[in-house]
N, C-alpha and C positions, 0 to 999 in steps of 0.2 A: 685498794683493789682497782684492777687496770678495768674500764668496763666500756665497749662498746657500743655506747649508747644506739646509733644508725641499727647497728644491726637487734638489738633489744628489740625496739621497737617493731621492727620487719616482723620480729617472731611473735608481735601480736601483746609482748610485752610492755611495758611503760616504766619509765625514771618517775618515783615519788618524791613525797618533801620528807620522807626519813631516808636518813640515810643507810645506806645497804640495803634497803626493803627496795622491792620490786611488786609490779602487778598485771597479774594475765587478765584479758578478754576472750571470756568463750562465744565464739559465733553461734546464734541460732538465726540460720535465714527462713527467714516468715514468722518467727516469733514462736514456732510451735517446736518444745522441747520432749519426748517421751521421757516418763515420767524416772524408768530405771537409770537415766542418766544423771537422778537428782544425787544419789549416792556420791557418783566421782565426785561431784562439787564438791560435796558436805565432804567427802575425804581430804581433799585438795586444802579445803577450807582450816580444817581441824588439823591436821597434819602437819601443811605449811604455813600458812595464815595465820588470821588471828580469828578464825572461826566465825566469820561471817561473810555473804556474801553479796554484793551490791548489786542489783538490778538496775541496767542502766536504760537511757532513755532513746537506745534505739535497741532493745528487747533483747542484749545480751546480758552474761552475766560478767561481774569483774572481782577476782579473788585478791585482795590485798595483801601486803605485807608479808610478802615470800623475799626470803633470804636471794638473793644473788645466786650462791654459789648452790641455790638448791632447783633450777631454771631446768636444767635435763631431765631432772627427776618427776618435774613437776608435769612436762610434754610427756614422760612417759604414760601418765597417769590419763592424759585428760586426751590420749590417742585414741579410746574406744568412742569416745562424744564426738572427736572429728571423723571417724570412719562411719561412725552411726549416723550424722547425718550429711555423709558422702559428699564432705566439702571437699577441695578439688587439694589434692597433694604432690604437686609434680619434683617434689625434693627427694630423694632415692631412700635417703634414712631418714625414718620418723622422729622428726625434731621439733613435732608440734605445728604450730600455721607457717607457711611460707610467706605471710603478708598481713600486712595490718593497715594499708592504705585505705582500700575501697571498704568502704565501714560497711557493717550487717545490713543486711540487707529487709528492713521492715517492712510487715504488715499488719491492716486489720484484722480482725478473724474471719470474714470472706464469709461467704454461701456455705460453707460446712454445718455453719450456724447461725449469721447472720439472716433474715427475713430480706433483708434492703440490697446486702450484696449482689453482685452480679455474674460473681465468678469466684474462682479457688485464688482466695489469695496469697496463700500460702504456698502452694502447686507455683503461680508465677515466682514468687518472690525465689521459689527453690531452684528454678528455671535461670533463672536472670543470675542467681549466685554461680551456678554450672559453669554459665557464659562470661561473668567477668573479672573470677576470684580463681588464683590470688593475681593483684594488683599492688602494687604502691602510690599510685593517685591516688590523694584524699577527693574522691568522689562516695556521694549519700543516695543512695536510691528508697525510696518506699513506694509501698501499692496497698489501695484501698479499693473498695469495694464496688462504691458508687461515691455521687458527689457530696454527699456529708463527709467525707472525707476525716473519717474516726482517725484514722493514724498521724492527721498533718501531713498530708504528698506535698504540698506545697508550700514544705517547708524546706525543700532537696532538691539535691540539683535535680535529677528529674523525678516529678513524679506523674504514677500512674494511676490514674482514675477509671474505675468499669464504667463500662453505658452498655445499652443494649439499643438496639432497635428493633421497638415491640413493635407486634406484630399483632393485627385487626381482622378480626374472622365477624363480619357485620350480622350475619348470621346467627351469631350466640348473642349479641347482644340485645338488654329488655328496654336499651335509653333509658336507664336509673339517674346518669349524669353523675355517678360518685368518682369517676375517673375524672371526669371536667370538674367540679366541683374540689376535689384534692391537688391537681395539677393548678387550677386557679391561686387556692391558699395558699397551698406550701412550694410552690416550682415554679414555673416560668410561663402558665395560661398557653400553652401550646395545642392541649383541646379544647374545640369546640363541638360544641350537639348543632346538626346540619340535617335536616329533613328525618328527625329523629334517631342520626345516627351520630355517631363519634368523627372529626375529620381532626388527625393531626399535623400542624405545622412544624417539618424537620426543622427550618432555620430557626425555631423557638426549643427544638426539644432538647434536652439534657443528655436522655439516655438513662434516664435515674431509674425503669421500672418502676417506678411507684403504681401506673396506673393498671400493671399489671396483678401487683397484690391488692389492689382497691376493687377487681374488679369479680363481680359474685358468681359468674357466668364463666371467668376463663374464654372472654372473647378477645382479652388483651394477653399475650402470651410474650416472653422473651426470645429472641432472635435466636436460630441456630448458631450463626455467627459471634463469633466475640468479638469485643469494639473496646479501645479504652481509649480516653484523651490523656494525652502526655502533655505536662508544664512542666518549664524549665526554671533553672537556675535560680530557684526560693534559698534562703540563708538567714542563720541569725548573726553573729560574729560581732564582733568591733565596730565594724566598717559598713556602713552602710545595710543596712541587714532588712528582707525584702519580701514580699511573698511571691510565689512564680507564677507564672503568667502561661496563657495555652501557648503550646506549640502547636498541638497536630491531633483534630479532635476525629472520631469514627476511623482511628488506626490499630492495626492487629499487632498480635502478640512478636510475630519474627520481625516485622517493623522497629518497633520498640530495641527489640534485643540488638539490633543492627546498628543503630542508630546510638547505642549505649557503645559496641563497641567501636565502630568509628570514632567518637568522643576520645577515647583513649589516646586514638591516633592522632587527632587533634589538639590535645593536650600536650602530645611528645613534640610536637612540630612549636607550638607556641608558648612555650609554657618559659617564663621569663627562667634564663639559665641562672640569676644572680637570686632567686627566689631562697628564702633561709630554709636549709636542711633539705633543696631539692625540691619544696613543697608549696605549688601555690593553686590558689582556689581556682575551680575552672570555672565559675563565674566572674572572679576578676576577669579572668582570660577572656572570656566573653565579652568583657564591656570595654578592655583593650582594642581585639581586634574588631568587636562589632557585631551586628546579629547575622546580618546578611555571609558574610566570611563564614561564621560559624554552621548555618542554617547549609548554607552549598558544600561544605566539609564534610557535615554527617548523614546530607542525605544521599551521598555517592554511593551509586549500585542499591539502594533500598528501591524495591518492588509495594508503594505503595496501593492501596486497595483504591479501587476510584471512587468510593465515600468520600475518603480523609479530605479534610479540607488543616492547609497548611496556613498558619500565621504568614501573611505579606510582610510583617513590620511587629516586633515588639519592643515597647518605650516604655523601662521600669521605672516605677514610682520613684 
């Protein structure tokens, strides 16, 4: 069988170690799949496969051991899951994903349900996918809620972390000190009780909300605004493999998106031509051309907020 590998894969497909077996990746960006979409799998699975189905570790699913020559039939089936969750199709006939570079796009479970989140993380992660799928850079995004960082952001090229900047009504508060007292233990001692009131230190603070849910009165409250720190270029791999580092900490949501797709454009300009299958990491790329180069690249034309405070310099481990 004549089989074009290059393009297999574009279609979200992958070459296994049996031969004539093939295997799709179904995208779920934000991790959150409705549940009547579990059917197609289990069709997909049972049908074509071998009747199981892998959950992989950035919260797709991967259906194995499909025939080759059963690949059309397979997109036609698993077209209601990409329209369902209105992944971007700009291919005219439905032939299934137009890309498999920019990998799914993960999240925690966010504020829908988490206590500690700070925001929908599922809502950005769906956002973010709108903006930069389909792609063939092998670029990783994930986004989490706050800085326990449930999903590993920092393990991606970019990740995105909630914060907030809570907000002090001195008024409700009775000086119990259980926001100073939990910020001390578990965060970074950024309050302090000051003539029996709360004073917090921004260059100490996180943005993690904790002292908001610690506090019994609702005199600490989360920001209208949304705030997330963005780190870059985390990896496991072969080669040198890293956790990422802040870029750009009290920056908003179209920031982020901006700055994700400039990357792109940064990547087509640098991206070594001689790299195997067209594909090389954009954090190589990064450590080739340097941080500085990269940093003045992606923030052209970004309207940042005058909070953010931008990395001068980052020196990975």
């Amino acid at each position: 069988m004549d089989i074009n590998t290059k393009a297999i894969m574009r279609n979200a497909f992958r070459v296994t170690k049996k031969r004539g077996k093939t295997a799709i990746r179904i995208r779920v960006p934000g991790g959150h799949l409705p549940v009547k979409y579990f059917d197609v799998l289990k069709e997909v699975a049972e049908k074509y496969g071998n009747g199981s189905v892998h959950m992989t570790t950035r919260q797709g699913f991967e259906i194995t051991d499909i025939d080759f020559d059963k690949m059309e039939e397979v997109n036609k089936l698993i077209q209601p899951v990409i329209e369902g969750l209105d992944i971007n199709q700009p291919n005219a006939p439905k032939t299934g994903y137009a890309a498999a570079g920019t990998r799914n796009v993960a999240s925690c479970i966010g504020n829908r349900v988490c206590p500690f989140a700070n925001y929908d993380t599922t809502a950005l992660a769906q956002r973010i996918e709108k903006a930069i799928f389909p792609n063939h850079y092998h670029v990783k995004v994930a986004v989490t809620g706050c800085p326990n960082d449930c999903i590993k952001a920092r393990m991606n090229d970019f990740g995105v972390l909630g914060m907030t900047e809570p907000q002090y009504e001195s008024h409700r508060c009775i000086s119990c000190g259980a926001c100073v007292k939990n910020c001390k233990k578990r965060v970074t001692g950024a309050l302090r009780m000051e003539n029996f009131k709360v004073e917090r230190d921004h260059e100490k603070c996180l943005g993690c909300g904790e002292c908001v849910n610690k506090c019994p009165t609702n005199a600490w409250t989360r920001s209208d605004k949304k705030y997330y720190k963005l780190v870059i270029m985390g990896r496991t791999g072969k080669k040198n493999p890293r956790i990422a580092e802040d870029f750009i900490k009290w920056i908003d949501e179209d920031s982020i998106i901006k700055i994700i797709l400039n990357t792109y454009k940064y990547v087509d300009k640098y991206i070594d031509k001689d790299a195997p299958n067209g594909k090389e990491h954009v954090g190589y790329i990064v450590d080739r051309t340097g941080y500085q180069v990269f940093k003045d690249f992606v923030l052209e034309g970004v309207n940042l907020p005058e909070i953010a405070e931008v990395a001068n310099n980052i020196y990975w481990k």
